[in-house]
C-alpha positions as CSV (number, residue, x, y, z in Angstrom):
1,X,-19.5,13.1,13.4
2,X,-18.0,13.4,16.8
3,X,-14.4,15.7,17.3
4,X,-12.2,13.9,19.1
5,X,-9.0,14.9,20.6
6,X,-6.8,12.8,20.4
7,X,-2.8,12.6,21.4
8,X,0.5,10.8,19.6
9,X,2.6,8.7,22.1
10,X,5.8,9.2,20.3
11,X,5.8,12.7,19.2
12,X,3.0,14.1,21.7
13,X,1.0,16.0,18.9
14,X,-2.6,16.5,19.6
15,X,-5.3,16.3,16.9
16,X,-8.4,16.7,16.0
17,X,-9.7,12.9,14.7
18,X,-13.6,12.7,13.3
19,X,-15.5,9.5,14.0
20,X,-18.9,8.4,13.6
21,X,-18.7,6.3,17.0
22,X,-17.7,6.6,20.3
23,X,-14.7,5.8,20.9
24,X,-14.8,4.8,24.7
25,X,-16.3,1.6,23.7
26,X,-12.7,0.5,22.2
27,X,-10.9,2.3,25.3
28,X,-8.5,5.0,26.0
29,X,-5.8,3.9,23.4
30,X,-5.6,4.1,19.1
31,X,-3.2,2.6,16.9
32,X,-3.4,5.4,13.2
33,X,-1.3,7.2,11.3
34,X,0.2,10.2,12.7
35,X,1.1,12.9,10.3
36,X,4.8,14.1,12.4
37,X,5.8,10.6,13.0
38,X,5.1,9.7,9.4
39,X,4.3,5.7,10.2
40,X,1.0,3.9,12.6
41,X,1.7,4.8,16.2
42,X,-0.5,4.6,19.1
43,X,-2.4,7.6,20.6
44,X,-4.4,8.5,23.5
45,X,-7.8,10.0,23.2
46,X,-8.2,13.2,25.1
47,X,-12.0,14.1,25.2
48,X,-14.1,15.1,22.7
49,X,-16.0,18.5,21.8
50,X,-19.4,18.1,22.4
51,X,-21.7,19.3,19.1
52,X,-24.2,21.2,20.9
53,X,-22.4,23.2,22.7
54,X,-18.9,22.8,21.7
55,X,-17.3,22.1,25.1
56,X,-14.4,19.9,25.5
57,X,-15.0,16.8,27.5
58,X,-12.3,14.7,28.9
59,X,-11.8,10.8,28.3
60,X,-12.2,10.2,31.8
61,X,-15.9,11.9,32.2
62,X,-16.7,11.0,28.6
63,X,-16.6,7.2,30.4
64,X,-19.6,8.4,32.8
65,X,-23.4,7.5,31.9
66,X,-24.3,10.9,31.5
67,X,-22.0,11.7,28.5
68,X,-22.5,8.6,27.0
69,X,-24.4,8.0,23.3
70,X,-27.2,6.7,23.3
């Protein structure tokens, strides 16, 4: 499972959301549940924290070939 980071576009709270896929194949953007809000909003994916290491990596360089799952 990968740790993303992810952001609310209503209420701005960041979160922690566990996938077993990466989500830069469906782009920047999420439409869940957000726990403040209490309803589905969108939200913006941050990064992720790499398992090996545990290092945050931003959307934006998560996009690059080199971060990308094989």
């Amino acid at each position: 499972m990968t740790k993303w980071l992810i952001k609310c576009d209503r209420c701005g709270t960041e979160s922690v959301f566990n996938a077993g896929y990466d989500l830069t194949n469906l782009g920047s953007k999420l439409y869940l549940y957000c726990e403040k809000c209490k309803r589905n909003t969108e939200h913006t994916v941050l990064g992720y924290y790499d398992d090996d290491t545990n290092e945050f990596i931003p959307f934006e360089k998560a996009l690059s070939f080199r971060y990308k799952s094989l």
